[in-house]
Structures are given as structure tokens and as C-alpha cells.
N, C-alpha and C positions, 0 to 999 in steps of 0.2 A: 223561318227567317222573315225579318219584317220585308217588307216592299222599300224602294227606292222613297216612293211617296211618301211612305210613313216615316223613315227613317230624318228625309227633310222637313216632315212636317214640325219634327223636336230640335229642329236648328233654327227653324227659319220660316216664318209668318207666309203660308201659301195663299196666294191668291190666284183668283179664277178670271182670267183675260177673256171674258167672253158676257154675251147680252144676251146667251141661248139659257136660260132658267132652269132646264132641265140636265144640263151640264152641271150648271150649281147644283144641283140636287146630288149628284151622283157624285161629285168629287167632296161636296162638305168644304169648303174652302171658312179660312175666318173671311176672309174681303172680298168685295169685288171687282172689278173694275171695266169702264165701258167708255164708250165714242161713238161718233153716227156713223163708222165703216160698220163698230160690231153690233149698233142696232137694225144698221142694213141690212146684216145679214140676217139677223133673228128677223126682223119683219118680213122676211121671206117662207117662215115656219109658219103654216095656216094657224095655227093653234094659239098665234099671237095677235091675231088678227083682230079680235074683240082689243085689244089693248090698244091700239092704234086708231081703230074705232073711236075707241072713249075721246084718245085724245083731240082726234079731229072735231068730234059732235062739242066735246066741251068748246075748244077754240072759238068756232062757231058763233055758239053761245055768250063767250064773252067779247068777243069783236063786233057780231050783231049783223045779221042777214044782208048787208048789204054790200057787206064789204066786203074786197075782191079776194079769190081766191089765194091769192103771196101773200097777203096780212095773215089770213087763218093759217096758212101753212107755215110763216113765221111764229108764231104765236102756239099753236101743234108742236115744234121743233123741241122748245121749252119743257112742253107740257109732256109729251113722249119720254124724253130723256127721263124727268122725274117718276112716269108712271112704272117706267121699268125700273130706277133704283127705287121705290117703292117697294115692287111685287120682287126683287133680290133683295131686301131688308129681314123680307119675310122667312127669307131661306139663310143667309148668313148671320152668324151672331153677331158681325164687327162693322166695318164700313163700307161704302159704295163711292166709287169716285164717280162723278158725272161731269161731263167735259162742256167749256165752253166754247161758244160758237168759233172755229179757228181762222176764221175769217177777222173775228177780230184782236189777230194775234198781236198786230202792232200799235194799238189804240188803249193807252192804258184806262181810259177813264171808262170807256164801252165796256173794256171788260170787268172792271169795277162795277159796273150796274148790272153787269148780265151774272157775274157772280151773288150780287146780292139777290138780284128774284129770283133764282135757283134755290139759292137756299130759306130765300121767303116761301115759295112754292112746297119745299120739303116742312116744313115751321108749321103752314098753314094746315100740313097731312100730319102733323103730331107726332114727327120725326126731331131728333134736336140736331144741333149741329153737330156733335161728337160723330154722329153715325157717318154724314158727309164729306166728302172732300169733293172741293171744286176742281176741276182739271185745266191748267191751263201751259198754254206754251212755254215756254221756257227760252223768249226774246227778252232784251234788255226791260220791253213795257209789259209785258207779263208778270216779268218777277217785280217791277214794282207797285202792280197790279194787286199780285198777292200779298206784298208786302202791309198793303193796307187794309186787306180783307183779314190778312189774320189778329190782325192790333184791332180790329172787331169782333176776336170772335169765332171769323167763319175760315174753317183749316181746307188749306191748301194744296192740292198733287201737281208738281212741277212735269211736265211731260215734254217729251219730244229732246231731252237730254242729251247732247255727244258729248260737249266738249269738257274740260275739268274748270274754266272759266264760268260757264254757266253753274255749276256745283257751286262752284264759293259763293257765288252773287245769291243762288238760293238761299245757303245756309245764314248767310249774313243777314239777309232778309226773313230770317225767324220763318220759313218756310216747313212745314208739317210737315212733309213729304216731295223727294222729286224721285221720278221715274228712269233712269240710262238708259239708252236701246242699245243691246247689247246685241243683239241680231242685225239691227241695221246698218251699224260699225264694221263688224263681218262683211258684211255687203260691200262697201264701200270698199274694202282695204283687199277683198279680193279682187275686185275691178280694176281696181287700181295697180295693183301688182302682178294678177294672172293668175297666182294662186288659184287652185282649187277646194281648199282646206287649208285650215290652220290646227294642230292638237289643239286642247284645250287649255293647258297652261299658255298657252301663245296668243289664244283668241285676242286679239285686237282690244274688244268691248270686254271681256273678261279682266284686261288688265284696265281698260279704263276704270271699271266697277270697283274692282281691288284698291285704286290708288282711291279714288273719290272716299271709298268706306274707310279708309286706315287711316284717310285724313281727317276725317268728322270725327271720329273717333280717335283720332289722338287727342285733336285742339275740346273735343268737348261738344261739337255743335248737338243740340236737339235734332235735327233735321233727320227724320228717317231716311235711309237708299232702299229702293224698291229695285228691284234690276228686270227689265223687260226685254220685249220683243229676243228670243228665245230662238235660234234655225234648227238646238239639237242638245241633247240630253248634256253633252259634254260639256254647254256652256252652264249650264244648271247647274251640274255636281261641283263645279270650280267657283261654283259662289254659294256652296253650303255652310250655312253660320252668316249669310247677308240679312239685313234687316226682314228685309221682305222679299218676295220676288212671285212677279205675275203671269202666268202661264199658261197658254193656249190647252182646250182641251183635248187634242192632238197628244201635244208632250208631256200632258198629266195620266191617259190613257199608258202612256211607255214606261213613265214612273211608276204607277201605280203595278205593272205587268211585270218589270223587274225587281230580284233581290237581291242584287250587285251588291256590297260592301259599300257604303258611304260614309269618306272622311272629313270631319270639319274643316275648310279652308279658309274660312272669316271670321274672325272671333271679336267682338266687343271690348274685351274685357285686357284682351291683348294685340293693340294694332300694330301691326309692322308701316315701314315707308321711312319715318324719320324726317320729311322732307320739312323747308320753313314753311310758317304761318304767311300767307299772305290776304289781303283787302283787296276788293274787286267795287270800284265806281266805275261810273257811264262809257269815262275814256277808256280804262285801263282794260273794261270788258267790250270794247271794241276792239283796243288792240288786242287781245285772246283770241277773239273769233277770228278776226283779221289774218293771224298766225295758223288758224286751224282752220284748214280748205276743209276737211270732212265732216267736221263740225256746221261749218256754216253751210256747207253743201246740203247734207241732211235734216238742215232745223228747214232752210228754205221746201226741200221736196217732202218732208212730212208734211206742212205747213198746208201747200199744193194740195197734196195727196188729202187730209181730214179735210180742207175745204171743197173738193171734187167731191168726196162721199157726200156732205151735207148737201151738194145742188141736186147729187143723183137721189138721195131720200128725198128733199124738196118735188123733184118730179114724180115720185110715187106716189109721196101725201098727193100732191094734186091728180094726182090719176083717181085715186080712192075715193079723194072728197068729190069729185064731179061724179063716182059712181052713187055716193048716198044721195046726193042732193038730185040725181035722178038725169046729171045734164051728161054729156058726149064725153067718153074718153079719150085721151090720144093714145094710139096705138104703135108709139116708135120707142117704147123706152129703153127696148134690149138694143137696139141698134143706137139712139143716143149714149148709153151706157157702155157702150162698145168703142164709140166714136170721140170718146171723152181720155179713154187711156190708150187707143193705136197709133201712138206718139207717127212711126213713119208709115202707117199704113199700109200695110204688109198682109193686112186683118187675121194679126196674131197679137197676143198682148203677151209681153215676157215677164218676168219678177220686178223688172228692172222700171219697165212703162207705167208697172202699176201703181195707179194714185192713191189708190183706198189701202187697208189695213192688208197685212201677212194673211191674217183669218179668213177675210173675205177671198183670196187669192187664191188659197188653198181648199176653199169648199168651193168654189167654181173650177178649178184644176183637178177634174173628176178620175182623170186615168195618169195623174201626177209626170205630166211631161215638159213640167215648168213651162209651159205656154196656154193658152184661153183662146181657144176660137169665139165663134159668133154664137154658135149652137151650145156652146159650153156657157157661155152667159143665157142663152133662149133657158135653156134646162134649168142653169140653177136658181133665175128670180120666176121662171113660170110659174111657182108655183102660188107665188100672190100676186099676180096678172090672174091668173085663171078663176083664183079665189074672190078676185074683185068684180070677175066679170058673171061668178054664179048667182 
């Protein structure tokens, strides 16, 4: 009997939610996909360490000895992210999405220029654009962001997705690819209610996915659904036959370990919904979010949360770079990185507090008690603090 894995992998385009290399190895995925929560975490694996290397000494090199540590480690930020979709090109046959800075979520022209050197950067390593997708937020100036990168050329992964108001505004904007969190949605709608669980035909983000896929798929859109952020297998199986979907290597291990029966429940070729065609401009995709608290709820604490991950990388890089260049460490970054998500200070960090990615949260939640002490963060970046310091 095939695996769960195998069985989705003939419905539906798997991809590998993760920046650990040697996960892609192991699961074979066609894509990849990445962010600085899940380079955070992979730069925590010694073995990646020469790669972080490269990119700092390159940096260096091209900002030129005199300039302050923030420039190089700006500049690093860049240069990291491509070096790792790079060395995942090498292992996947299809694409890598590479995220941009989410700081500059609401600035469309910043993220017009930082998508273009990403993919100049990829150009210049004898990669073409097919292979990349840029990553970017999924705010009213993101998607017009993208909208102009892709009429260049360079294709687009719309991320940080709740609401179905954002869907249209992508797909309208000849967008490549957008991302639904379909885990985060969950979050949100049990918080909100009390709930413990939802079955799987109920999930929340399961039905948000369903509707967004039946409708691109009725009206015709190009726009691929990728369906992300994942809490459990059940949401997986209730979007088999979705375009895509990216998947922590946690819940590819459960897939791969089961041979449960898997039924298509999204089909291309035959959408259900029946709902009208409607147009999404500036206002209209105001009043949408407007109308939708957990929409807008979630784009703002994603938003937070990838912008928290890049300052906590940003303090690593410069931890690292002051170790090659031979000058003084700081020594506070598990307690900064602690003091960054202990929203009320409890010094517990729950699912809820936390800024950075699912991934990161759950390889630091080492005895799975959905909370993160202090020693639980000391343990799980020690191990390139210590590597920096040998």
C-alpha cells in the first residue's frame, strides 16, 4: 500500500516548508519554500555554517572594510537567502521561493527593487527566473508590487494569505502563485471561539482554501493555490487534489509513515462553489479586510512575527561577523531572542506570543508542552553560539 505521501504526491505538487537541506533530501519534494524564521532555524544546524560564512565574507567584500557592521549584515540578508535557494536548486527539480524583506510589507516600490536584486542575484548564479519565486506579503502594496514584477518577467508567491479578498486582488494581478495559511486560520477561529478542534471538513482555513481553489478555478485564473501552514494531517488530506501545498517536515514524516486511503477532494477540472465573479481595487479590498477581523488580524501578526525573525537573524549575523573579523561578541542573544516574544512576561512563550514561524516553535518546544522557556531557546540556538565561539 502506497504511503499517505506518495498517494498526495499524484494529486497535488508537494512541497518542502523548510530551509533544513537535508529534509529536502529526504522527502524529494518538486519545490521549496523558505523565510528568515526557516533560515533561522537551519542556521542553527553547524553544518550550515560555512554557508553563512560565505555570505557574510562576500557582504564584506562588497560594502568594503569600513562600513559598519548593519550595512554588511543588510546586505548578508540578501545574499544568505539566495545562497540557500541556490544549494535547494541543487536538490529540487522545480522552484524555490525566497521571501522578501517583510518589513517592507507596505512600501510597494522597496519591494519592487528588493524583488528585482533577488532575482538579479539568482540571474547572476545562472539560475533563470522560472526556477524562482519571489515571496512577498499579501498587503494591498505587495500585491501591486507583484503585480509589476510579474509583467517583468519575475514570478510571484503571494504569502501571509487569510482573507478571500486578498485571493482575488492576487489573482487579478496575474500573480504566479499565493500561499493560504491554513494552520493559522485554525488558530485564530479557535481562540476566538474556545474551541479545541475543528474535524477536518469544518477546518476554518480548509474551507477558506476550498472556496479560493473552486473559484480560480471556475473563473479561469492562472494563479496557482498553494495551501500552507499545516497544525495536522487532517488539514492536508481535505485539500488533496489543491494545486500545491507546503509542508513542514514534521507532517511529511506522518505522511510519509501512513497508508490511510486518500480521497481527492479538489479537483481542477471540476470546481464546485458556483459563487459570482467579482473585481477587487484599492477601496473595495479595504472594505474586505475591513469586514474580515481574522484576516486582517493575521496579515498584521505574520507581518510582526517574519519582521521579528529577520532582526533576531540580523543579531546572529552580527554576532558571527564580529567573531571572523576577530572583534567582541555580544553575549545576550538567547535572552534578547526570549525577550523579543514574552509578550506579558511570565518567561514562557506560548504558540500564541510567538513572532517567528510554526517551524521555529516547534524545534524549540523540545518536550511539545506548547510553551518555550528560556533554556528551551539557550538549547535550541546553542548550537551556533557555541559554533561561533569555537
Amino acid at each position: 500500500m502506497a504511503s499517505l505521501l506518495e498517494q498526495l504526491s499524484k494529486m497535488t505538487v508537494v512541497v518542502a516548508d523548510t530551509g533544513d537541506l537535508e529534509a529536502i533530501r529526504k522527502f524529494t519534494p518538486r519545490d521549496a519554500t523558505t523565510n528568515p524564521s526557516l533560515i533561522l532555524a537551519a542556521a542553527q544546524i553547524p553544518a550550515y555554517q560555512n554557508l553563512i560564512d560565505e555570505a557574510l565574507r562576500s557582504s564584506r567584500r562588497l560594502i568594503g572594510n569600513q562600513a559598519p557592521v548593519e550595512d554588511v549584515v543588510h546586505e548578508a540578508l540578501d545574499e544568505i537567502s539566495v545562497i540557500f535557494g541556490k544549494e535547494i536548486l541543487k536538490i529540487v527539480p522545480g522552484r524555490v521561493s525566497t521571501e522578501v524583506d517583510a518589513r517592507l510589507s507596505y512600501d510597494t516600490e522597496a519591494t519592487i527593487a528588493k524583488g528585482r536584486k533577488l532575482i538579479r542575484l539568482y540571474n547572476d548564479a545562472g539560475i533563470s527566473n522560472e526556477r524562482v519565486l519571489i515571496k512577498i506579503a499579501s498587503t494591498w502594496e505587495g500585491i501591486k508590487a507583484a503585480e509589476v514584477l510579474e509583467k517583468e518577467g519575475i514570478h510571484c508567491n503571494l504569502t501571509l494569505l487569510f482573507g478571500f479578498g486578498q485571493a482575488v486582488a492576487c489573482a487579478e494581478a496575474g500573480v504566479t502563485l499565493i500561499s493560504p495559511f491554513v494552520g493559522r486560520i485554525l488558530d485564530w477561529y479557535k481562540a476566538e471561539t474556545g474551541r479545541d478542534a475543528y474535524p477536518g471538513p469544518e477546518d476554518p482555513g480548509v474551507i477558506s482554501v476550498t472556496r479560493i481553489f473552486n473559484y480560480f478555478k471556475t473563473f479561469g485564473y492562472a494563479t496557482e493555490v498553494m495551501g500552507a501552514s499545516f497544525r495536522n494531517l487532517d488539514e492536508i488530506t481535505e485539500l488533496a487534489g489543491c494545486d500545491l501545498l507546503t509542508i513542514s517536515p514534521k507532517l511529511l514524516d506522518q505522511l510519509r509513515d501512513s497508508d490511510a486511503d486518500l480521497q481527492r477532494k479538489l479537483d481542477s477540472n471540476n470546481p464546485t462553489g458556483g459563487e459570482a465573479q467579482i473585481h477587487v481595487d484599492h477601496d473595495s479590498f479595504a472594505v474586505m479586510m475591513g469586514e474580515d477581523r481574522m484576516a486582517t488580524d493575521k496579515l498584521g501578526e505574520g507581518i510582526k512575527g517574519f519582521s521579528k525573525a529577520i532582526e533576531t537573524l540580523e543579531h546572529q549575523l552580527a554576532h558571527r561577523l564580529a567573531e571572523l573579523e576577530g572583534g567582541s561578541a555580544f553575549g545576550h542573544a538567547v535572552q534578547e531572542i526570549f525577550m523579543l516574544n514574552d509578550m506579558n512576561g511570565d518567561d514562557r512563550i506560548t504558540r500564541d506570543e510567538w513572532l517567528g514561524s510554526d517551524v521555529v516553535f516547534d524545534a524549540l518546544d523540545q518536550d511539545h508542552d506548547g510553551c518555550i522557556t528560556q533554556e528551551d531557546v539557550r538549547q535550541g540556538f546553542g548550537a551556533a553560539l557555541a559554533l561561533a565561539k569555537a
